[in-house]
C-alpha positions as CSV (number, residue, x, y, z in Angstrom):
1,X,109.8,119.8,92.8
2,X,107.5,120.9,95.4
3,X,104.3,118.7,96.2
4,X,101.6,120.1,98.9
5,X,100.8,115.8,99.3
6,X,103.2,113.4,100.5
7,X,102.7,110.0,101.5
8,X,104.7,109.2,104.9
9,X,106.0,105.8,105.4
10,X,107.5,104.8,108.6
11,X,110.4,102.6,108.4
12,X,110.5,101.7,111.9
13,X,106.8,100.2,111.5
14,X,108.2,98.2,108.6
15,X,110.5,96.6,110.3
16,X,108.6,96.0,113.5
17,X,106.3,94.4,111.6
18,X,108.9,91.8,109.7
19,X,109.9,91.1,113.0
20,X,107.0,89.2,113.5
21,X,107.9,86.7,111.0
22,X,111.8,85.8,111.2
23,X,111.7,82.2,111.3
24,X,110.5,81.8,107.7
25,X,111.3,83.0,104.2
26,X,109.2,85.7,103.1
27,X,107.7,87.0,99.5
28,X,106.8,90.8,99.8
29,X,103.8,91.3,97.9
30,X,104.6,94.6,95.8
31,X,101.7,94.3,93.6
32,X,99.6,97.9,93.0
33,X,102.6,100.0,93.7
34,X,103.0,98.0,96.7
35,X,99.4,98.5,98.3
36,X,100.0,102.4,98.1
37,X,103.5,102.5,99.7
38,X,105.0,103.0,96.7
39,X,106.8,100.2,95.1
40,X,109.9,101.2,94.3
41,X,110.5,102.5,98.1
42,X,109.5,99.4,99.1
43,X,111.6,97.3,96.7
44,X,114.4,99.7,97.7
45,X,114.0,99.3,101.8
46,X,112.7,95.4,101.4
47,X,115.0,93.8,99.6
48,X,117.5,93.0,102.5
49,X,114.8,91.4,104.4
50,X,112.9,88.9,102.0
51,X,113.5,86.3,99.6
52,X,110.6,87.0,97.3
53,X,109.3,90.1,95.5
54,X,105.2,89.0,94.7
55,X,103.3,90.8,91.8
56,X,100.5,90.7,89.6
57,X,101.4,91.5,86.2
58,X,104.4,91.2,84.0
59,X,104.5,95.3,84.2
60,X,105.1,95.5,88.1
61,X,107.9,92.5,87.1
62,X,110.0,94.0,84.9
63,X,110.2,97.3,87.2
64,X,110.8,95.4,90.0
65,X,113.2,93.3,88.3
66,X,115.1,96.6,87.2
67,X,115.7,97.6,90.9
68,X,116.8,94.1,92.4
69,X,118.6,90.9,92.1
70,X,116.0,89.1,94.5
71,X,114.0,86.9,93.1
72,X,110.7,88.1,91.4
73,X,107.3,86.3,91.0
74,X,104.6,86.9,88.7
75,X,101.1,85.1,90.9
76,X,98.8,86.9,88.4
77,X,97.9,85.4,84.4
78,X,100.5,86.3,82.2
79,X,100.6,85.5,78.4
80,X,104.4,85.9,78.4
81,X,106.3,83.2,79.4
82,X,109.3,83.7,77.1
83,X,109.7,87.4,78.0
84,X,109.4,86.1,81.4
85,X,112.0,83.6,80.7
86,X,114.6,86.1,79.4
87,X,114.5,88.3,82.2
88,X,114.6,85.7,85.1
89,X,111.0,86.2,86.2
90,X,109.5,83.1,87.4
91,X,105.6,83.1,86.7
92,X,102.4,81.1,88.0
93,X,101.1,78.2,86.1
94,X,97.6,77.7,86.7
95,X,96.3,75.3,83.9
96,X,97.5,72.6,81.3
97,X,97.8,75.4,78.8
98,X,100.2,77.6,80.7
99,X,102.3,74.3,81.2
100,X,102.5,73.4,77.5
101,X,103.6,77.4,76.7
102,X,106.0,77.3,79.1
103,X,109.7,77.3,77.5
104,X,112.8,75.1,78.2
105,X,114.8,77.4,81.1
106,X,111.4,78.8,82.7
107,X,111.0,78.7,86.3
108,X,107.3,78.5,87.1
109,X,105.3,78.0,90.7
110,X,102.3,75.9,89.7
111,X,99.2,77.3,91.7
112,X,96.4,75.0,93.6
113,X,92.9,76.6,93.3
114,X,92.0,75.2,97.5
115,X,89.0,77.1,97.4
116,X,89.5,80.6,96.8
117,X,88.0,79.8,93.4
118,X,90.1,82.6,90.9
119,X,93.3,81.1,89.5
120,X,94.8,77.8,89.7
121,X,94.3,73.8,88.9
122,X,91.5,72.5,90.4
123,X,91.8,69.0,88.7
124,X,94.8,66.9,90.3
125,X,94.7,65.1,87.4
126,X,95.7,68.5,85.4
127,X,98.0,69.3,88.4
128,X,100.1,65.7,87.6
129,X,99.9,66.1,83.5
130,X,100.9,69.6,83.9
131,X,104.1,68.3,85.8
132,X,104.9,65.7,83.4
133,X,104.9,68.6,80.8
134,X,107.2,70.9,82.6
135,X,109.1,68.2,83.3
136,X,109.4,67.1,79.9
137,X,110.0,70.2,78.3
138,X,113.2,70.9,81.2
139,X,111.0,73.9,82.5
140,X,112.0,74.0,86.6
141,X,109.4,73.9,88.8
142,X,110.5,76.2,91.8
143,X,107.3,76.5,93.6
144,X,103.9,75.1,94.5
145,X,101.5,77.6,96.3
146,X,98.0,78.3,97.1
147,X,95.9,80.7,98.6
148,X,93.7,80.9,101.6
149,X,90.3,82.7,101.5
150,X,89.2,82.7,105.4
151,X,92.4,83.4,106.6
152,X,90.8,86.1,109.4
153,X,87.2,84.8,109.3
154,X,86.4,81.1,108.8
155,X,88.7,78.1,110.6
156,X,86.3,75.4,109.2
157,X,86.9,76.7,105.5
158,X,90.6,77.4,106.2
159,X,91.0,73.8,107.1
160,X,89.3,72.7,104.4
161,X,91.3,74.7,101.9
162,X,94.4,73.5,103.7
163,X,93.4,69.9,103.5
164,X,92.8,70.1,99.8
165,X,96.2,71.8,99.5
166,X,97.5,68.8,101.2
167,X,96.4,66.5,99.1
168,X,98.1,67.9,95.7
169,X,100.9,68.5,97.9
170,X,101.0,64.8,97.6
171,X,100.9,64.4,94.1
172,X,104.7,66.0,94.0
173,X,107.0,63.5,92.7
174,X,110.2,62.6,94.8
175,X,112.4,64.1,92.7
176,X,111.3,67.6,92.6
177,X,111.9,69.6,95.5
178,X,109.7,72.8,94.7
179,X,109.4,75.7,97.3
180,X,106.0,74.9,99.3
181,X,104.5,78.9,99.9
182,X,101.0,80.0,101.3
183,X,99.7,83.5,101.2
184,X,98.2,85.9,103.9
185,X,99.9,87.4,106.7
186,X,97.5,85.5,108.9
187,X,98.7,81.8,107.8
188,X,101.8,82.9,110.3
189,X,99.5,82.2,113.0
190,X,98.1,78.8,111.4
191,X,99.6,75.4,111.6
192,X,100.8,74.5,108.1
193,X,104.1,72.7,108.5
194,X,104.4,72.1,104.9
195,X,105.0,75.9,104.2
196,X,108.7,76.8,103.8
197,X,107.3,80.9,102.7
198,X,104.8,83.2,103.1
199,X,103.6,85.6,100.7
200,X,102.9,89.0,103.0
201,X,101.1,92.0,102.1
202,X,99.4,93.8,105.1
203,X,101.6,91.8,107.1
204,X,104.5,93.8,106.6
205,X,102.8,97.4,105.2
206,X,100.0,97.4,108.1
207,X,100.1,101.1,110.7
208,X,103.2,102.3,108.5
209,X,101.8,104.9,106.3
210,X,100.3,108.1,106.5
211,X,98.9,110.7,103.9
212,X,99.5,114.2,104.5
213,X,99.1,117.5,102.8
214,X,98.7,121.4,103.9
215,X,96.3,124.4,103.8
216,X,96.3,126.1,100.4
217,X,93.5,128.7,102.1
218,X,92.3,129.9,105.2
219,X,89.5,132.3,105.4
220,X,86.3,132.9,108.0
221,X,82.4,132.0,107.4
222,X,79.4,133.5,108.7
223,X,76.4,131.4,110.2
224,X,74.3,130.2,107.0
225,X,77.2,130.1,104.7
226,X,77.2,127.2,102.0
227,X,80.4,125.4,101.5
228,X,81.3,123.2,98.7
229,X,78.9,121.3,95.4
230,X,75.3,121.0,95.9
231,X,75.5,123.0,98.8
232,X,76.9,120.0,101.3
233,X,77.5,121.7,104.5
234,X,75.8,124.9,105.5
235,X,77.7,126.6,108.5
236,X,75.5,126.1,111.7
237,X,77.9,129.0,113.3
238,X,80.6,131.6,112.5
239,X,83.2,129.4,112.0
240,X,86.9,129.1,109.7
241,X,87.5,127.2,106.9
242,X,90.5,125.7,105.2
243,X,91.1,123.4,102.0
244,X,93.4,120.6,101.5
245,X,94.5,120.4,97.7
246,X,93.3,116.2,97.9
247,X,90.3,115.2,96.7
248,X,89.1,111.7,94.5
249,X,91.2,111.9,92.5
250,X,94.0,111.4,95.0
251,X,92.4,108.6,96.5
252,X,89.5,111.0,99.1
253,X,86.8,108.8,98.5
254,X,83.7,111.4,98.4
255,X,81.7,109.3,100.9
256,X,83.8,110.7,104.0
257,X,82.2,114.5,103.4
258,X,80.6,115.2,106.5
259,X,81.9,112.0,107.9
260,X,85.9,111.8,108.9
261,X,88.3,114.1,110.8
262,X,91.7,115.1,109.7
263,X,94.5,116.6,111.7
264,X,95.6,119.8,111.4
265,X,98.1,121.1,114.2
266,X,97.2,118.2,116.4
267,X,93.6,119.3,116.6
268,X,90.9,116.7,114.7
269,X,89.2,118.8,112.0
270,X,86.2,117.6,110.9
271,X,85.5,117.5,106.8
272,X,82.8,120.1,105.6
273,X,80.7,119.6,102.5
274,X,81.4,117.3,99.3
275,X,84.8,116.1,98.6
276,X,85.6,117.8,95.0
277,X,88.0,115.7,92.3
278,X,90.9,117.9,93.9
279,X,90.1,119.5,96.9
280,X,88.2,119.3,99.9
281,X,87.4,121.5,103.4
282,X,88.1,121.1,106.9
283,X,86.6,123.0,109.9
284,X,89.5,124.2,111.6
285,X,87.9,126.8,113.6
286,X,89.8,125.5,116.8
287,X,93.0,124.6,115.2
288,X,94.7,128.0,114.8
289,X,95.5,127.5,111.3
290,X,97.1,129.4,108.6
291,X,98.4,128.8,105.0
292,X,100.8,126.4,104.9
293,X,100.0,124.1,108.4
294,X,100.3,120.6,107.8
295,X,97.3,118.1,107.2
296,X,97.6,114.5,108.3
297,X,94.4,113.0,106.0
298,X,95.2,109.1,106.7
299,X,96.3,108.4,110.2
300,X,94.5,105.2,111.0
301,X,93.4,103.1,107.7
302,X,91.2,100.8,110.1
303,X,89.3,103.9,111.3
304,X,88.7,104.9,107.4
305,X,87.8,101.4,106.4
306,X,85.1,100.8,109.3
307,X,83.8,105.0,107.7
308,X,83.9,103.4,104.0
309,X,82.6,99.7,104.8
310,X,85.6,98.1,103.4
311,X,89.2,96.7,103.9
312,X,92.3,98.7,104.7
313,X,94.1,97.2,101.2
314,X,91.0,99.8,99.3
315,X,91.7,103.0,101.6
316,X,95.8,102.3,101.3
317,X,95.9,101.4,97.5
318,X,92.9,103.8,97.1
319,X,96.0,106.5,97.2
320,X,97.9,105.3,94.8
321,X,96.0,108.3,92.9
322,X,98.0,110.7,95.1
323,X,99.4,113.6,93.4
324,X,102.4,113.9,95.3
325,X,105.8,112.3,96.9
326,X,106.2,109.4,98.3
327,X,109.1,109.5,101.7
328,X,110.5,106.8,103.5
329,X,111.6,108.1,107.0
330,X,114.6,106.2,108.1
């Protein structure tokens, strides 16, 4: 089938980027179609290189269970710990409940709310009964983990998460030996000698994707013409125009009309008017353009996420919308 919209993902930059973190066992975080890189590509390409497949929902598990015999782990709230069970997905246990519903044979990682404050036991007294339990009812406890908030932006609250950590840490008895894991590609750089994994998401994907599409028109505008809804852009020149078959729908968030630049024949276009649900268009007055030349919309996700006021996880997983293919160039 052909598609005008591809996303581009560069396995060179993939494995530059593990490179950074050989010494240590890794979970690739695959959740939300793995952050936009598509996660069956990434399952595919990955899989020599880590020990851990991370996701959110019991969904993403099974599909990622389908395509690998690394192991798979559920950090999101599931209410289906037997179906879990059955197909050799270990899952997060968070509270005394999700102890007691665990079955005989599960392999759980029993999650430490530090501070983030969304899942896990935030009672050590919970965190001890709930071990009892599991160990009572022969459920193995492969991991303990947590989850840093400040990673990037706050020491003072890092260590304070961190020394919290340590102190269920603690509360392990002797003779379990579970799998100690942290997440956020930035705890590489922090000293946490306890941590045997780290759960990476941006760590691995970050600078290895691009979005691209092509010119489905290119015609010519007189000075005064009015492009796009609600008259967006009104030609300030003579000047030619072309459209991109993206728009919101894809993943274009509307706030970059009039506001970003996309490539077309290695010339920065600049978008004209409202972004539509499926389309959008580009002066490429000096880009010698026809029907057909190539569009690279996402080049630089920091450069869109400083446009947008936001993170480059939203602009990446912001294309999972894309109506297109998804390459891996090898």
């Amino acid at each position: 089938m052909f598609y005008f919209n591809k996303r581009i993902i560069d396995s060179q930059k993939l494995l530059d980027n593990l490179k950074l973190f050989s010494n240590i066992k890794l979970c690739a975080m695959v959740k939300a179609n793995a952050y936009g890189f598509g996660m069956q590509q990434m399952v595919e390409f990955l899989q020599p290189h880590v020990e851990y497949f991370g996701v959110a929902n019991f969904e993403e598990a099974i599909f990622v269970r389908e395509r690998t015999d690394k192991k798979v782990l559920l950090v999101g709230k599931t209410y289906q710990p037997y179906d879990c069970k059955e197909n050799d997905i270990s899952y997060a246990v968070t509270n005394i409940y999700d102890a007691l519903y665990s079955p005989k044979g599960a392999k759980v990682h029993l999650k430490i709310d530090s501070g983030m404050h969304r899942l896990g036991f935030c009672s050590r007294q919970d965190f001890s009964l709930a071990i009892d339990i599991l160990l009572d009812k022969q459920v193995e406890i492969e991991g303990v983990y947590t989850h840093f908030a400040t990673l990037d932006c706050d020491d003072n609250y890092f260590q304070k998460q961190y020394s919290t950590f340590k102190e269920y840490l603690a509360l392990i008895p002797s003779e379990i030996n579970p799998l100690i894991h942290v997440g956020g590609s930035w705890a590489y750089g922090k000293e946490i000698p306890e941590a045997q994994m780290l759960r990476l998401g941006k760590g691995i994907y970050h600078g290895a994707i691009k979005v691209q599409s092509r010119l489905i028109r290119v015609f010519k505008v007189t000075k005064g013409a009015r492009i796009g809804y609600a008259n967006g852009f009104i030609a300030d020149k003579n000047m030619t125009i072309g459209i991109v078959p993206v728009g919101y729908a894809d993943g274009m968030r509307r706030s970059l009309a009039n506001n970003y630049e996309v490539i077309v024949n290695d010339v920065k276009c600049p978008i004209v008017g409202n972004i539509c649900m499926d389309m959008f268009a580009v002066d490429v007055s000096g880009a010698q353009a026809r029907e057909g030349s190539g569009v690279t919309i996402l080049y630089d996700e920091k450069l869109v996420a400083q446009k947008l006021s936001t993170n480059s996880y939203e602009v990446t997983t912001n294309f999972n919308h894309l109506r297109g293919s998804t390459i891996v160039c090898r």
